[in-house]
C-alpha positions in Angstrom: 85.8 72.9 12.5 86.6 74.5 15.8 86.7 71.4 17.8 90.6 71.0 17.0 91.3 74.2 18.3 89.6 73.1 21.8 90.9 69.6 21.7 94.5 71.6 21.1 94.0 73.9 23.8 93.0 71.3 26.3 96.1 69.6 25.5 98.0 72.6 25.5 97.1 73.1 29.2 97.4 69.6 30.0 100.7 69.9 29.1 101.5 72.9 30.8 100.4 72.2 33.9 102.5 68.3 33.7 105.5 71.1 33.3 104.8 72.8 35.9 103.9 70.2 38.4 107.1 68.0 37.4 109.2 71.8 37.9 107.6 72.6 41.2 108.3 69.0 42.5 112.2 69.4 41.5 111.9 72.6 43.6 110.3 71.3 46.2 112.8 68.5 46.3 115.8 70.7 46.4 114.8 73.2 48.9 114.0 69.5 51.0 118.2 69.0 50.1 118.8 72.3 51.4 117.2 72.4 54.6 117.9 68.4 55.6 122.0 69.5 54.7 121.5 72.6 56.7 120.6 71.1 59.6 123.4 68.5 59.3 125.9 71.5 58.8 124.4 73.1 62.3 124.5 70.0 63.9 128.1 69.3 63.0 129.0 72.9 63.9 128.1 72.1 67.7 129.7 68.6 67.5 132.3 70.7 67.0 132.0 73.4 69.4 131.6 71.2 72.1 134.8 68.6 71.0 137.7 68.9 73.0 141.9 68.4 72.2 144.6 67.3 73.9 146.7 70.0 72.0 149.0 72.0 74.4 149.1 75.6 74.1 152.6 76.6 73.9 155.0 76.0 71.1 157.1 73.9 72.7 154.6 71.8 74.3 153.5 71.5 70.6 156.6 70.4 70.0 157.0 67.8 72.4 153.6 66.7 71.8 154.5 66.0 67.7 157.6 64.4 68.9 155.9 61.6 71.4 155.6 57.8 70.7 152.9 56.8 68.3 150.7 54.3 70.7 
């Protein structure tokens, strides 16, 4: 008579711990998302630090520069 209630509670924690195995691996797998996009973010951040323009700085330098022939 009481061997349902330990078959059930055996399941019971079987399935508990599937839940929580397939939640932590979700976790696990975003915070992997996180960090790898991170590190692309700080690696484009000093690509970008270190690119360099042929922008003048004045205005009209600007200017001139907008207004030369498309090679």
């Amino acid at each position: 008579m009481i061997r349902p209630y330990i078959y059930g509670g055996i399941a019971l924690a079987l399935i508990s711990v599937g839940i929580w195995l397939y939640l932590k691996g979700g976790s696990d797998n975003q915070q992997a998302t996180d960090l790898n996009n991170a590190s692309d973010y700080i690696e484009g951040t000093k690509d970008a630090q270190k690119s360099t323009t042929d922008l003048p700085d004045t205005d009209a330098g600007l200017i001139e520069w907008l207004s030369r022939p498309w090679e």
